[in-house]
N, C-alpha and C positions, 0 to 999 in steps of 0.2 A: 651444342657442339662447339669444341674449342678450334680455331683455322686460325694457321699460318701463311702468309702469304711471300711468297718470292720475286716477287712484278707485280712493278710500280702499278702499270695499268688495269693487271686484277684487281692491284686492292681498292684502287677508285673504282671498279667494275662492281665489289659485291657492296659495299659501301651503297653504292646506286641503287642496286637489286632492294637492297631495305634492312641489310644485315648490319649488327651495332659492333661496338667496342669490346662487348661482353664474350660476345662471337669471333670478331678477327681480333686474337691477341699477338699475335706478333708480325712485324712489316720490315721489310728494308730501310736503309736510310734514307733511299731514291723513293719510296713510299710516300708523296708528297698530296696527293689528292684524296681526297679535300680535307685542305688544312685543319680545321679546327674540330674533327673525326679523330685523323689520325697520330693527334700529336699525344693521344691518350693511348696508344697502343706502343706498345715494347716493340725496340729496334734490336735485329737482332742479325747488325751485319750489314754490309752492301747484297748486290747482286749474284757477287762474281766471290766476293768472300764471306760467305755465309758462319755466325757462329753456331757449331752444332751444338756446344755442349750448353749453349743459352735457350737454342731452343728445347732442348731436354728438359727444363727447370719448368719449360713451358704447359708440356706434356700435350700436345698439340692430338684431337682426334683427325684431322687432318691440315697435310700442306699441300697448295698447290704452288707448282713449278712451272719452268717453261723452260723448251730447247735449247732455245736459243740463249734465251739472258740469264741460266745457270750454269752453271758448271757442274757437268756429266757425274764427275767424280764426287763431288759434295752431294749431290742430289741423289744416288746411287748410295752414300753411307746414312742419308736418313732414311731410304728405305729398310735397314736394317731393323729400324726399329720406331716407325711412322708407317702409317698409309699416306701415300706420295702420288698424286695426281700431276705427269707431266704434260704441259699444253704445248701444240705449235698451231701459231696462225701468224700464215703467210699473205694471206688474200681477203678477203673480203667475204668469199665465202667462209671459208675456218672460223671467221670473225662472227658470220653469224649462227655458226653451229656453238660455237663456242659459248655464246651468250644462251642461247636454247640451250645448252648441256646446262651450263651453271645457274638456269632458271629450274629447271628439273630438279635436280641435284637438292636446291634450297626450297623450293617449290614459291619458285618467286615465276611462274613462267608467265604469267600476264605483263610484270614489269620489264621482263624480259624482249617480248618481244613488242611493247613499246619501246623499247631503243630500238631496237633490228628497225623498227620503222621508220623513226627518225633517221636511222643511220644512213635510209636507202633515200630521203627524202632527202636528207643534206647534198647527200653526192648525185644524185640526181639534179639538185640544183646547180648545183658549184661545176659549171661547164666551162672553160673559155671558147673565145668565138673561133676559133682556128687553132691547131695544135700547133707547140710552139718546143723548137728545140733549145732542150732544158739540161743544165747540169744542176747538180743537187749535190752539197757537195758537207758532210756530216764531220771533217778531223783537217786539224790544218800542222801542216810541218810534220810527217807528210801531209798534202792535202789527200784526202780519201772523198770517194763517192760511195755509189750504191746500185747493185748491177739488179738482172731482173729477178731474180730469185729472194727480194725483199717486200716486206710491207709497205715501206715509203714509196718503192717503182708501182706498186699496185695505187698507192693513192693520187700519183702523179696523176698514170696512166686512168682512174675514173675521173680525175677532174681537167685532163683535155690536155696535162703538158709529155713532150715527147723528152723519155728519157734518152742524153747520148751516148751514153754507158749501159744501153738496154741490152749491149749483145755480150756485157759481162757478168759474171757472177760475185755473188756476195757484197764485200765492200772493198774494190777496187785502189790501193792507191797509185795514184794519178799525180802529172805535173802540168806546171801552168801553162803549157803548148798544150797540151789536149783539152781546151777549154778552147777552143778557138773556133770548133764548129757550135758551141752553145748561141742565142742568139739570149736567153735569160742564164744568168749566174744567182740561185739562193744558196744563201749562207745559213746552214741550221743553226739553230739559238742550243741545240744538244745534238750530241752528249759533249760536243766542244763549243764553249758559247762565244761563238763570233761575235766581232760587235762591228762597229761603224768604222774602227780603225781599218779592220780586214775587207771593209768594201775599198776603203782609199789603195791598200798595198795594192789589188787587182784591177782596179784602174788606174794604173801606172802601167799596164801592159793593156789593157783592153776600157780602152779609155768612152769608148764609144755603145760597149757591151751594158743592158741593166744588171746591175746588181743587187741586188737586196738580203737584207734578213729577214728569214722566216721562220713559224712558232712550228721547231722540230718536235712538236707533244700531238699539233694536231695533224700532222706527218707521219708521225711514227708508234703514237700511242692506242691500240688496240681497246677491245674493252665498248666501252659506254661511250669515249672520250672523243668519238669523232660526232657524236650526236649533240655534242655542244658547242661543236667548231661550223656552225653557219653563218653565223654572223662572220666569222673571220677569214673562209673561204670565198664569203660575196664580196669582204673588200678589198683581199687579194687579187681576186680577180677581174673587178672592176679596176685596178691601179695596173695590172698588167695588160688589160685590153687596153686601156688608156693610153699608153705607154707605149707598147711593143706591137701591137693588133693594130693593123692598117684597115 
């Protein structure tokens, strides 16, 4: 079976499952995991700008998609002439039907639900000691957040931090008075890659507030990809109880 992939975190997802290069032939260019897999598979496009007529050449027995990180309209002209699998996972649960479907599906369901397992074991660990109000903040100029109707408010929200944009929807933008009730400020490393300059610009107004950067892939990346973020959630969380946890 020849598969195309539309999101980034499926294609690290079937990758994981146990499926090869031979199998997934074509990837986005946001397609980055695991590097030395996919750098053997044809790019064909971003996310948001998919080439159809490259995947054509592909002849693809199946693409999978997703709601949210395609575009309706591109997604919709390859089903003219593909079988087109559209995904949405928004929680945690989607996340683990998801992996079960695409265990099924490849008949990979043993390795399958070794991640679901890890995935529940990570986040299970990764608690901080008191819920902590949080802005999360993904686009700068505007700054944008992330209200509850997202994957990122769901992993806040299983690893202990209080989102302050929980009572809006999507990805909010926002300006820098309404950070003022946050007691933590993270800066995602994507899809806009803050760096150490944008912690300085925001403590110029909130001088007293933490700041930090944080890895927006084990934030926001669905899939497999949070069953290998434990190590980086115990030391996030040990620097924030450190820190801000009385």
């Amino acid at each position: 079976m020849k598969i195309v992939s539309l999101v980034p975190s499926i294609t690290e997802a079937l990758f994981d499952l146990g499926l090869t290069e031979q199998e997934i032939v074509g990837r986005t260019k946001f397609c980055i995991h695991p590097a030395d897999r996919v750098k053997n598979v044809s790019v064909i496009g971003g996310t948001k700008n998919i080439n159809i007529d490259k995947i054509k050449t592909l002849q693809p027995d199946l693409i999978l998609a997703n709601k949210e990180e395609n575009v309706k309209e591109q997604v919709e002209a390859l089903m003219d002439d593909f079988k087109v699998i559209v995904t949405n996972v928004e929680n945690i649960e989607d996340n683990y039907y998801l992996l079960k479907n695409l265990g099924k599906f490849f008949h990979k369901e043993d390795k399958a639900q070794l991640f679901n397992l890890k995935i529940y074991d990570v986040l299970t660990k990764a608690k901080i000691h008191t819920r902590i109000k949080t802005a999360y903040l993904i686009w700068n100029n505007p700054y944008m957040t992330i209200g509850y109707d997202t994957f990122i408010h769901k992993i806040l929200e299983e690893t202990g931090f209080e989102n302050i944009f929980g009572h809006r929807k999507r990805y909010p933008e926002i300006t820098t008075e309404d950070l003022a009730a946050a007691d933590l400020i993270m800066l995602s490393s994507e899809p806009f890659p803050f760096k150490e300059k944008h912690i300085e610009e925001l403590k110029t107004v909130y001088p007293d507030k933490k700041i930090m950067i944080v890895d927006g892939e084990a934030f926001s990346w669905y899939g497999t990809h949070i069953a290998k973020c434990g190590d980086y959630f115990k030391e996030l969380i040990q620097e924030v109880n450190a820190e801000i946890v009385k």
